[in-house]
ChimeraX commands (.cxc) that place a marker at each C-alpha (Angstrom):
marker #1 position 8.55,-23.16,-130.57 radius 0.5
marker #1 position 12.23,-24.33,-130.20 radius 0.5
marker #1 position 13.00,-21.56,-128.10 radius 0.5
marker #1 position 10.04,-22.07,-125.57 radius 0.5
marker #1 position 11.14,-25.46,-125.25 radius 0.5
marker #1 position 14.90,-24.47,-124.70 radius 0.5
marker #1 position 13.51,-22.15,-122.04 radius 0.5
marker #1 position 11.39,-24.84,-120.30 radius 0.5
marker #1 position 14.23,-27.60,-120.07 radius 0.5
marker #1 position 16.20,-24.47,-118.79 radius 0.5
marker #1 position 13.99,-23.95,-115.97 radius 0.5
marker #1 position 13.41,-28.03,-115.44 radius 0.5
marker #1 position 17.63,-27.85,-115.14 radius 0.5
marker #1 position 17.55,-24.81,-112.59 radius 0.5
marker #1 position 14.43,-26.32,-110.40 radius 0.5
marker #1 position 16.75,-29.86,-110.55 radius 0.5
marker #1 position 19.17,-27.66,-108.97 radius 0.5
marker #1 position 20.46,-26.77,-105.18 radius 0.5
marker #1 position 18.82,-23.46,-103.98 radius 0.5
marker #1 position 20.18,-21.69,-101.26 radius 0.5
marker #1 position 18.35,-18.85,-99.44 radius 0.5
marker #1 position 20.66,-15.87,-99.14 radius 0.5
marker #1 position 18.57,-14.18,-97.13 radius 0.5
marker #1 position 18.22,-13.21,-93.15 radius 0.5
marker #1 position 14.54,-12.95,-92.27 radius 0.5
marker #1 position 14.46,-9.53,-90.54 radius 0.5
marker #1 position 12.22,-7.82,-88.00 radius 0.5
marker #1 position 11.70,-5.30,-85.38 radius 0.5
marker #1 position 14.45,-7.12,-83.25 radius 0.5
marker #1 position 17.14,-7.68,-86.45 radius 0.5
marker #1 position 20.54,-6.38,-86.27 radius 0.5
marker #1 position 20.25,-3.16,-88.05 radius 0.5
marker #1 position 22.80,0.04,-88.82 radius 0.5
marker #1 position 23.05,1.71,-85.34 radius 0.5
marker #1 position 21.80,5.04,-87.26 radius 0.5
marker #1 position 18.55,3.66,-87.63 radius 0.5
marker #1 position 15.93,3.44,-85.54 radius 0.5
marker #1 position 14.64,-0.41,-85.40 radius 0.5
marker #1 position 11.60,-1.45,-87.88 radius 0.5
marker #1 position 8.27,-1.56,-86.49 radius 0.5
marker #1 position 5.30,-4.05,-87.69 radius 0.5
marker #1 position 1.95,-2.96,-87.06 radius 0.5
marker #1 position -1.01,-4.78,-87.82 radius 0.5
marker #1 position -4.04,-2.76,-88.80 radius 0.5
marker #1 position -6.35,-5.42,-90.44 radius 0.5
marker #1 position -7.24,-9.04,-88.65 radius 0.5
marker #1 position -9.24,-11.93,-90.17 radius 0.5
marker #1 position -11.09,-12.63,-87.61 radius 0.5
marker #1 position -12.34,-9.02,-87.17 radius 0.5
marker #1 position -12.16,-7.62,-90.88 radius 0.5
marker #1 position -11.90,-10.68,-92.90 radius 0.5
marker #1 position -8.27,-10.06,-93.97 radius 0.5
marker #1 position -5.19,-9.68,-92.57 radius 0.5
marker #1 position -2.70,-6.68,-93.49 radius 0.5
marker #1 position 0.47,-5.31,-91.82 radius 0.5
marker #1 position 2.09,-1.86,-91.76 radius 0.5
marker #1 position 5.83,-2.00,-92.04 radius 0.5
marker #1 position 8.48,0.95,-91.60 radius 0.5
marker #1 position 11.79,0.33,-91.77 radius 0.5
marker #1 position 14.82,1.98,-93.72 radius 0.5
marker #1 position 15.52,0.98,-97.01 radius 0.5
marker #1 position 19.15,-0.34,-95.58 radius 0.5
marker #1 position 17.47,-3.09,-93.55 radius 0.5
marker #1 position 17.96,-6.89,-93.57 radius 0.5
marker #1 position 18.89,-8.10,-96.30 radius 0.5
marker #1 position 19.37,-5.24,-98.99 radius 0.5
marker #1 position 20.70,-3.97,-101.62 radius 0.5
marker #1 position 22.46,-0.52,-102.56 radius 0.5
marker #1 position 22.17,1.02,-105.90 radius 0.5
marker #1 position 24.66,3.77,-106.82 radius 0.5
marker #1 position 22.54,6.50,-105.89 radius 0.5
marker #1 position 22.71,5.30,-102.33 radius 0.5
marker #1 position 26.47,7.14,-101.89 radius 0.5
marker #1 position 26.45,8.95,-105.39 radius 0.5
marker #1 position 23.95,11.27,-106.41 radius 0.5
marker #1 position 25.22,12.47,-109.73 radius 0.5
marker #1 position 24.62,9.07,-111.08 radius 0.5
marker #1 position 20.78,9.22,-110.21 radius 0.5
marker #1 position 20.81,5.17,-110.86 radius 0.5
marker #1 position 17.91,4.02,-108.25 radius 0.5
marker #1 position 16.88,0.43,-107.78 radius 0.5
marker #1 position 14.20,0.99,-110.39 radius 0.5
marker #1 position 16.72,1.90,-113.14 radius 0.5
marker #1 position 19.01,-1.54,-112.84 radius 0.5
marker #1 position 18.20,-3.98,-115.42 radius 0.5
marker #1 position 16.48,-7.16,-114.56 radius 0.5
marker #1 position 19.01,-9.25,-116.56 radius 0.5
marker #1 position 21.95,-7.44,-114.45 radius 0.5
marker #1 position 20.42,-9.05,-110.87 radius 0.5
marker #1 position 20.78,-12.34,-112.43 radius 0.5
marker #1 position 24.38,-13.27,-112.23 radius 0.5
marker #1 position 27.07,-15.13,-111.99 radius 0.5
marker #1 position 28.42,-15.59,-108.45 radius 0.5
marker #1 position 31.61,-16.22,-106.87 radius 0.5
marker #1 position 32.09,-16.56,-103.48 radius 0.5
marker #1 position 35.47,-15.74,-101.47 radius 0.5
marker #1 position 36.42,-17.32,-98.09 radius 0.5
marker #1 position 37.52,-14.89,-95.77 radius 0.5
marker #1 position 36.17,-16.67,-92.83 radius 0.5
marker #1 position 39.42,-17.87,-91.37 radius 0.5
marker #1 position 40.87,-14.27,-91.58 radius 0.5
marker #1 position 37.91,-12.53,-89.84 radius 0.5
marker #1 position 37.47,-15.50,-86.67 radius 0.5
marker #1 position 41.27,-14.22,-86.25 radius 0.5
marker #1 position 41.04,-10.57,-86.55 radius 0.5
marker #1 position 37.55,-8.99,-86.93 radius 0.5
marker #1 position 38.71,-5.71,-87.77 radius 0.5
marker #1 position 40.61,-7.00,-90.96 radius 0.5
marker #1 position 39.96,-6.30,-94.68 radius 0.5
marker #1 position 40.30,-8.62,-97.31 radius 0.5
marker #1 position 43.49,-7.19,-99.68 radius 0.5
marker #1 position 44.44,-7.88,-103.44 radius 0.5
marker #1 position 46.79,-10.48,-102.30 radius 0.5
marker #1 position 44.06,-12.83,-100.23 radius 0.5
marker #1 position 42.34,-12.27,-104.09 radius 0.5
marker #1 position 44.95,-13.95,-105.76 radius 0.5
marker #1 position 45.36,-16.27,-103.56 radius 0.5
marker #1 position 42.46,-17.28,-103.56 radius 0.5
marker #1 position 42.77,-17.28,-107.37 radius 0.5
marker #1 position 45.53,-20.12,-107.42 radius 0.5
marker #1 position 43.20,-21.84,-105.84 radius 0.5
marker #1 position 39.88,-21.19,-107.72 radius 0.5
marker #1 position 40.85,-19.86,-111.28 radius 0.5
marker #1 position 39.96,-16.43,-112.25 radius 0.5
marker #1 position 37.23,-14.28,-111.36 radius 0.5
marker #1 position 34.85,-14.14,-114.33 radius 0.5
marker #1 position 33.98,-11.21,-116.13 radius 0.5
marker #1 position 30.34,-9.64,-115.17 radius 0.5
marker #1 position 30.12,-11.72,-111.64 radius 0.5
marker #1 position 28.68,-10.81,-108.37 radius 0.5
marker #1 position 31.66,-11.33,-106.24 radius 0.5
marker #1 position 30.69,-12.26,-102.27 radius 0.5
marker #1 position 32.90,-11.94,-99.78 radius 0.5
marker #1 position 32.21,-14.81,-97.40 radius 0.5
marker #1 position 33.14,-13.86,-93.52 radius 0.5
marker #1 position 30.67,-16.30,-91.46 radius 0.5
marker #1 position 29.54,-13.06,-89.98 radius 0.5
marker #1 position 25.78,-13.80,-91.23 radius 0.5
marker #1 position 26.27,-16.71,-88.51 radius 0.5
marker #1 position 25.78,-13.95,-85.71 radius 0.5
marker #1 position 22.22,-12.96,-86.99 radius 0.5
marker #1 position 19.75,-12.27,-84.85 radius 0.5
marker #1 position 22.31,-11.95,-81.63 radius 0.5
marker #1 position 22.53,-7.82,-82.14 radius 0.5
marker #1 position 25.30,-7.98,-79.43 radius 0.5
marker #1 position 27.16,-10.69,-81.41 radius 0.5
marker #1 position 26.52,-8.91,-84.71 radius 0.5
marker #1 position 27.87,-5.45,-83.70 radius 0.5
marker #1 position 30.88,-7.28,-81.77 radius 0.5
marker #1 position 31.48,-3.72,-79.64 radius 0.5
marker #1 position 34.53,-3.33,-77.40 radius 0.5
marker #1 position 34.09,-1.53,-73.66 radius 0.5
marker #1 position 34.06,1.66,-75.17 radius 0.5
marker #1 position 31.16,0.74,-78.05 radius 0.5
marker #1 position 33.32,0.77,-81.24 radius 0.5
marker #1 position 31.69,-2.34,-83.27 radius 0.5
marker #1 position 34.22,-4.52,-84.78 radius 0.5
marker #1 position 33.56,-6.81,-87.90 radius 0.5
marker #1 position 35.32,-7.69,-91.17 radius 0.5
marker #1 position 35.15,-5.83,-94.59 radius 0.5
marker #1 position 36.52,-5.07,-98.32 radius 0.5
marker #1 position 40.10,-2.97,-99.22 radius 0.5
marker #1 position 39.81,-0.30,-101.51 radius 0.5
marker #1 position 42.57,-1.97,-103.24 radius 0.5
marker #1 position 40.64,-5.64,-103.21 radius 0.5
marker #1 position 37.35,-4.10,-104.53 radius 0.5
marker #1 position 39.60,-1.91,-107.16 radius 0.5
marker #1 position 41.18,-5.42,-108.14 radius 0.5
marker #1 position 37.92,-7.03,-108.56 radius 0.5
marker #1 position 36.20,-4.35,-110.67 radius 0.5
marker #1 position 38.98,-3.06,-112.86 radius 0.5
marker #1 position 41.11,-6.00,-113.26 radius 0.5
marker #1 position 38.59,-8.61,-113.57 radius 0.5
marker #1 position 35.63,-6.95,-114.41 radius 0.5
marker #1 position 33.38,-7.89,-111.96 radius 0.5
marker #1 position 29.35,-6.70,-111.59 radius 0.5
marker #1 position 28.89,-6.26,-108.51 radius 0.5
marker #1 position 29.69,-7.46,-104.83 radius 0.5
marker #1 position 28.28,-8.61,-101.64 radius 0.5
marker #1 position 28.98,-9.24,-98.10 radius 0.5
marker #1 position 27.71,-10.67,-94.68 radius 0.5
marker #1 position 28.20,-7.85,-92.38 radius 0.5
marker #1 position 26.59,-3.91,-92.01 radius 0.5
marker #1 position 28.70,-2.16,-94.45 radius 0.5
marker #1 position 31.38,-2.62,-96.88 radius 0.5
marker #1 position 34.18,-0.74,-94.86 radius 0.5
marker #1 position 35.55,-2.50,-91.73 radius 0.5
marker #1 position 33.87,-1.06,-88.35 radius 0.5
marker #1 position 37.04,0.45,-87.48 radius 0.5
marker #1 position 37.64,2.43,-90.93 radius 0.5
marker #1 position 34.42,3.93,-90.79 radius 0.5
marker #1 position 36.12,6.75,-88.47 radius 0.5
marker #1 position 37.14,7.74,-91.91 radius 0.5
marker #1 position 34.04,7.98,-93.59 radius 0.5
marker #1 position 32.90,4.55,-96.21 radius 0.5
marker #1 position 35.41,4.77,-98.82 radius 0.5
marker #1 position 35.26,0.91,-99.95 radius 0.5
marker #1 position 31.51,1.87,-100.14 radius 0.5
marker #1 position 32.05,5.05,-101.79 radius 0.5
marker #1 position 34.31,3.41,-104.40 radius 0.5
marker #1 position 31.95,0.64,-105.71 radius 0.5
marker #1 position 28.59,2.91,-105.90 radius 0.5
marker #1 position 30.47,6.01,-107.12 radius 0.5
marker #1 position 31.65,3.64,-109.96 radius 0.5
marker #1 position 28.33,2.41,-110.82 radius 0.5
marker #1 position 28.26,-0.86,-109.01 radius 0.5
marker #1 position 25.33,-2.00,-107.14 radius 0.5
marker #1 position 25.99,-4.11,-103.81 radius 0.5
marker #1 position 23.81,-6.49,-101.45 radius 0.5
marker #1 position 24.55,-5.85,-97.93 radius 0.5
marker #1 position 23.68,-8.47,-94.91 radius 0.5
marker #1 position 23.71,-11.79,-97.19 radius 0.5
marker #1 position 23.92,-15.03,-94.98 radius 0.5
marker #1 position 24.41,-18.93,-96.25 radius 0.5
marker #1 position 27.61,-18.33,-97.96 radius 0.5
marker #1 position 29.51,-21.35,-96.64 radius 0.5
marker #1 position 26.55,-23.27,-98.51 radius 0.5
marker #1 position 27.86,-21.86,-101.54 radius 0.5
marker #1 position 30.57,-23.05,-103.84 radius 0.5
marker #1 position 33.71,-20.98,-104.70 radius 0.5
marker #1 position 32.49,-20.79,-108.24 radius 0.5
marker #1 position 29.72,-22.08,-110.77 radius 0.5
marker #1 position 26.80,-21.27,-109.00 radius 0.5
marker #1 position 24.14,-18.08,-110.38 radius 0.5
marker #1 position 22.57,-15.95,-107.46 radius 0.5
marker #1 position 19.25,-14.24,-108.03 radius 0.5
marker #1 position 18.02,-10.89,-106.77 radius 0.5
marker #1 position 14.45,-9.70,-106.20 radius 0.5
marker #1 position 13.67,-6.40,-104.94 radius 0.5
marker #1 position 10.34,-4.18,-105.25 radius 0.5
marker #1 position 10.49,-1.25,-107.62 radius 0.5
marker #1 position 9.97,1.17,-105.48 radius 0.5
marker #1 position 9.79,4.91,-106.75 radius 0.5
marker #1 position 13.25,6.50,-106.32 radius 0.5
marker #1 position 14.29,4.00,-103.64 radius 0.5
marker #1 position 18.54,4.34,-102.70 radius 0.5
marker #1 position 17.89,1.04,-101.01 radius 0.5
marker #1 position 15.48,-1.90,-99.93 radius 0.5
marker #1 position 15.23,-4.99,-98.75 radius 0.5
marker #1 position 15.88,-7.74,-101.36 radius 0.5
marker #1 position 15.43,-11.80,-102.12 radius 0.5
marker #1 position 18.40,-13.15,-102.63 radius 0.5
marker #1 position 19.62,-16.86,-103.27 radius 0.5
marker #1 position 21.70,-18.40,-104.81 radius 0.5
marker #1 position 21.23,-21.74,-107.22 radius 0.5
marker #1 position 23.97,-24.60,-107.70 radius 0.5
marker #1 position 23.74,-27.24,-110.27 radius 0.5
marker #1 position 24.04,-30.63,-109.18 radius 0.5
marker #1 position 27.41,-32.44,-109.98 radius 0.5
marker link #1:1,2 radius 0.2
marker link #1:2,3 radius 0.2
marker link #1:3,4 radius 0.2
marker link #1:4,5 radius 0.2
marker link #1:5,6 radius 0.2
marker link #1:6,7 radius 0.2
marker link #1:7,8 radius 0.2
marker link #1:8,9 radius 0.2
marker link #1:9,10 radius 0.2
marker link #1:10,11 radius 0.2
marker link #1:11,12 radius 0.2
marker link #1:12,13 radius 0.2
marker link #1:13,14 radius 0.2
marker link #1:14,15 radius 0.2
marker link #1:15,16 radius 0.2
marker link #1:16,17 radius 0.2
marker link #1:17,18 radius 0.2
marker link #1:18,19 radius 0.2
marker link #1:19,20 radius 0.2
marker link #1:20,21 radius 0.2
marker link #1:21,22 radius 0.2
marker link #1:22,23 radius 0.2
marker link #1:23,24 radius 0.2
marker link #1:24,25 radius 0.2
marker link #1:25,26 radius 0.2
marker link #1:26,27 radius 0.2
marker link #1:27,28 radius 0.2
marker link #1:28,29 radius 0.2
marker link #1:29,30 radius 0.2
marker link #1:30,31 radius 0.2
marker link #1:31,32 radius 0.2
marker link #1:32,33 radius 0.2
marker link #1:33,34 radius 0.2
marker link #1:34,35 radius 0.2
marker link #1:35,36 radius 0.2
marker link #1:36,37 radius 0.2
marker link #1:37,38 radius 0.2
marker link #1:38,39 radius 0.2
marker link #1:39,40 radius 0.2
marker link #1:40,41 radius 0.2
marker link #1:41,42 radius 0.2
marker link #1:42,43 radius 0.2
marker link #1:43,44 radius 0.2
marker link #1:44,45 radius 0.2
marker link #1:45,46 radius 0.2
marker link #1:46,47 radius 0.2
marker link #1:47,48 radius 0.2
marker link #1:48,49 radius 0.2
marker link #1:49,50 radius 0.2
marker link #1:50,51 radius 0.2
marker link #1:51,52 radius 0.2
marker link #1:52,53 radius 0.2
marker link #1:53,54 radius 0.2
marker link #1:54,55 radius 0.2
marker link #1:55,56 radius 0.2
marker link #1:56,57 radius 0.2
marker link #1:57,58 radius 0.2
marker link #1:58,59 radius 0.2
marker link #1:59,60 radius 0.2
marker link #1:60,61 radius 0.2
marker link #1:61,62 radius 0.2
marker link #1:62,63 radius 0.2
marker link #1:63,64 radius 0.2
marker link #1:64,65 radius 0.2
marker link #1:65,66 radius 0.2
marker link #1:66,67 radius 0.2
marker link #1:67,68 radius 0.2
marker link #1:68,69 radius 0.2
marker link #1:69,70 radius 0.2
marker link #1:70,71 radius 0.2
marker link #1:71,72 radius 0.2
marker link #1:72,73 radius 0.2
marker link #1:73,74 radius 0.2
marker link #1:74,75 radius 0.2
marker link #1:75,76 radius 0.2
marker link #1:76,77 radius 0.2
marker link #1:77,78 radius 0.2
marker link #1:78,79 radius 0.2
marker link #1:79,80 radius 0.2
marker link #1:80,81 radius 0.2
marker link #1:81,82 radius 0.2
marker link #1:82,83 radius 0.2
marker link #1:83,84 radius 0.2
marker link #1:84,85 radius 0.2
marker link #1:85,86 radius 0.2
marker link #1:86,87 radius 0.2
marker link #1:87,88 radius 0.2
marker link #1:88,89 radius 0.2
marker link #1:89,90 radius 0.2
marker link #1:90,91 radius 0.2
marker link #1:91,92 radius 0.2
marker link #1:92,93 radius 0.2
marker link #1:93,94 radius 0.2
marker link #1:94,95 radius 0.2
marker link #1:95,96 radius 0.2
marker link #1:96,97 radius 0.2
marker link #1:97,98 radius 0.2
marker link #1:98,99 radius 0.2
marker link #1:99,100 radius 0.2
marker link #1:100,101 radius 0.2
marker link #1:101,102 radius 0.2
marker link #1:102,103 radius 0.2
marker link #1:103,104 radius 0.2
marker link #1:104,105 radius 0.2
marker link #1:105,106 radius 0.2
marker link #1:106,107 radius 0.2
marker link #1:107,108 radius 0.2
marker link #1:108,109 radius 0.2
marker link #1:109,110 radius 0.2
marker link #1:110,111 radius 0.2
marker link #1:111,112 radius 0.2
marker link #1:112,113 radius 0.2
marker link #1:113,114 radius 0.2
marker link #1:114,115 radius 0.2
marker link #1:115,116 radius 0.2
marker link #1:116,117 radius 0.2
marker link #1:117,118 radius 0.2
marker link #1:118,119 radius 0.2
marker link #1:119,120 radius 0.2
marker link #1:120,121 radius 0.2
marker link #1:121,122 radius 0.2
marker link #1:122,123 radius 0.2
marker link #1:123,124 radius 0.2
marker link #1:124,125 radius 0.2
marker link #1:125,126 radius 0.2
marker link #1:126,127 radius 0.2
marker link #1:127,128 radius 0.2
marker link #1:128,129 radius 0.2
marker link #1:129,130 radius 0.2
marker link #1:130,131 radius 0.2
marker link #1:131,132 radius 0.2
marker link #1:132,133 radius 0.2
marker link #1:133,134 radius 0.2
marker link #1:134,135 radius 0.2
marker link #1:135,136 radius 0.2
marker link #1:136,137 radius 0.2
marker link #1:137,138 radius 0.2
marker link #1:138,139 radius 0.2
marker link #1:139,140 radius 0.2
marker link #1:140,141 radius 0.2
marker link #1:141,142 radius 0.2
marker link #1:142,143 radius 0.2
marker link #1:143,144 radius 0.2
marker link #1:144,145 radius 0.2
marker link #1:145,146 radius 0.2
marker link #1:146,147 radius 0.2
marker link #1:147,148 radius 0.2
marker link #1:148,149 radius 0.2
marker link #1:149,150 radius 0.2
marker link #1:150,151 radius 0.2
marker link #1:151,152 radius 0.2
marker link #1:152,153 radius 0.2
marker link #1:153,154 radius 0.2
marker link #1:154,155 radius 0.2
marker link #1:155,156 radius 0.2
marker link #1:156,157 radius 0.2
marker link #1:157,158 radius 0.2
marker link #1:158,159 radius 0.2
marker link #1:159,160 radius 0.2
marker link #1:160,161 radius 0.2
marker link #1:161,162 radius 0.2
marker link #1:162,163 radius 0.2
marker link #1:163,164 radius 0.2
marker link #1:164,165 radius 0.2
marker link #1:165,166 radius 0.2
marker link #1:166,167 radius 0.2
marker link #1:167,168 radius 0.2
marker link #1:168,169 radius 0.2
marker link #1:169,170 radius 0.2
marker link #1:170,171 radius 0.2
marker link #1:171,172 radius 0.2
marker link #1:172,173 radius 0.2
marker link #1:173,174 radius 0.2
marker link #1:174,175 radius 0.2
marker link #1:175,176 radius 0.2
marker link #1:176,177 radius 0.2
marker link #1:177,178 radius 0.2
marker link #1:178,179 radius 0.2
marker link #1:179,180 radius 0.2
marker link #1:180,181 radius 0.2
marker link #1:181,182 radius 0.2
marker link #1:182,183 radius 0.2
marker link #1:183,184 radius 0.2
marker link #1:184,185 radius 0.2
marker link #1:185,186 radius 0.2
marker link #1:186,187 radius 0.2
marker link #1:187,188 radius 0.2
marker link #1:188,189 radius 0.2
marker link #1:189,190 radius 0.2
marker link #1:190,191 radius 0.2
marker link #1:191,192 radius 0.2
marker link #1:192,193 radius 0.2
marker link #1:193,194 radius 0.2
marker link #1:194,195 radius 0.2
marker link #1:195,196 radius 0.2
marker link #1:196,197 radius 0.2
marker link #1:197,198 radius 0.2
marker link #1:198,199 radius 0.2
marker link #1:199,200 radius 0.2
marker link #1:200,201 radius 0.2
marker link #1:201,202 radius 0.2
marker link #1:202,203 radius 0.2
marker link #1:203,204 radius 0.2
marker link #1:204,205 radius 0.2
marker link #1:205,206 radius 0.2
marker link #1:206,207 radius 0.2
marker link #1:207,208 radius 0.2
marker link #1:208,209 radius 0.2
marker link #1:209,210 radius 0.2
marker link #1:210,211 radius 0.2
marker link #1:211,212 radius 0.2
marker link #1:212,213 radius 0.2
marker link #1:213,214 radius 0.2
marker link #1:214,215 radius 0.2
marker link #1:215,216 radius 0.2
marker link #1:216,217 radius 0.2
marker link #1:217,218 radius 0.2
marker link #1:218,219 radius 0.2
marker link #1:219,220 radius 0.2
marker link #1:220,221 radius 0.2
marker link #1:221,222 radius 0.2
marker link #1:222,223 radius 0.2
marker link #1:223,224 radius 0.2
marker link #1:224,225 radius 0.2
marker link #1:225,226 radius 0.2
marker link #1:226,227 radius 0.2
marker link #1:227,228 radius 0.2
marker link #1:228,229 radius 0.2
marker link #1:229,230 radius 0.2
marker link #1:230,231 radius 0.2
marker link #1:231,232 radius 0.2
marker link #1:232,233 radius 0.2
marker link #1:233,234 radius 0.2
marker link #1:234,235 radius 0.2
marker link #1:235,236 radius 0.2
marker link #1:236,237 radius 0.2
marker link #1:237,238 radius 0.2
marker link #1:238,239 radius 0.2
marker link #1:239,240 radius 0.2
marker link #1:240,241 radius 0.2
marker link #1:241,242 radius 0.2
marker link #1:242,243 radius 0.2
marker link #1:243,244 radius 0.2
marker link #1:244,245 radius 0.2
marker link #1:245,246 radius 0.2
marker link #1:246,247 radius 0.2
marker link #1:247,248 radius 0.2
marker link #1:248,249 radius 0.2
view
């Protein structure tokens, strides 16, 4: 009985807290990866001429708001969004200002030595954290121009993680998992060279959220973000819930 009322003065605490949607609503006229072709919503079921209402959707699993497990870039691991642990999308978050960099240069990755900097500043990352790397990009959502940033001959420039800052973050400090703002985890202009910040976190076994938004709502440190996503069968991807909660000073 002392544990169920633990539990409810937990949630009393949490629902006393600020919530912050970390989330970009998303349809057939979203931003989406320029492989992909854009989501469709059909409806094939009115009220008023079937008594309820019911919508088709068909969009990648990479759409909006999402979130890659590491089957997404490594097969051998065969980890799908159905095999991650429900505790593990409940996490602690930290959130790391890049936005100043990327208004300056959008085709600039965050390094180990913006980390520690930041680190001076903020303490250490915490072991077991989802670790979000804000860039204001999530500002440029819906605009699909603004989003993609292209030059005159249609290479897309926007902001993204170092090999060496995600290495930091993982094997250093121990960190979950990441996030970020913007299509991918690689820089627009690195891509020429394949994903290999991608490639690094989901071929260690990290899962990431791509396309998060809000992050300048967020504190540095001490809030908890929450992840829901459908358990699809053998899904490498799909759109997610994401927010984040902050306790009140």
């Amino acid at each position: 009985m002392a544990e169920s009322i633990n539990l409810l003065q937990t949630l009393h605490a949490l629902k006393a807290s600020k919530w912050v949607d970390l989330t970009h609503e998303f349809g057939p006229n979203s931003p989406h990866f320029p492989a992909f072709d854009p989501a469709r919503f059909e409806t094939l079921f009115t009220v008023e001429k079937d008594g309820f209402y019911v919508k088709k959707y068909t969009f990648p699993g990479q759409y909006g708001t999402h979130i890659d497990p590491p089957v997404h870039f490594d097969d051998s691991k065969q980890v799908y969004i159905e095999d991650l642990e429900l505790k593990d999308l409940f996490l602690p978050l930290v959130v790391i200002d890049f936005s100043k960099s990327a208004q300056q240069n959008p085709d600039q990755s965050i390094g180990v030595a913006d980390i520690k900097n930041w680190e001076e500043e903020n303490g250490e990352i915490p072991a077991n954290s989802f670790v979000a790397l804000r860039t204001d990009w999530g500002k440029r959502w819906p605009d699909v121009k603004s989003f993609e940033n292209q030059d005159d001959s249609g290479q897309n420039h926007y902001p993204g993680w170092s090999v060496a800052a995600l290495q930091y973050i993982y094997e250093t400090r121990h960190a979950f998992a990441n996030g970020h703002e913007t299509y991918d985890t690689d820089t627009a202009v690195e891509q020429t060279n394949g994903l290999p910040a991608e490639f690094y976190v989901l071929s260690h076994g990290h899962y990431q959220v791509e396309l998060l938004t809000n992050l300048d709502q967020v504190p540095a440190t001490g809030s908890i973000i929450s992840i829901g996503v459908p358990k699809a069968e053998e899904a490498p991807g799909f759109p997610v819930r994401a927010f984040a909660i902050i306790p009140e000073k």
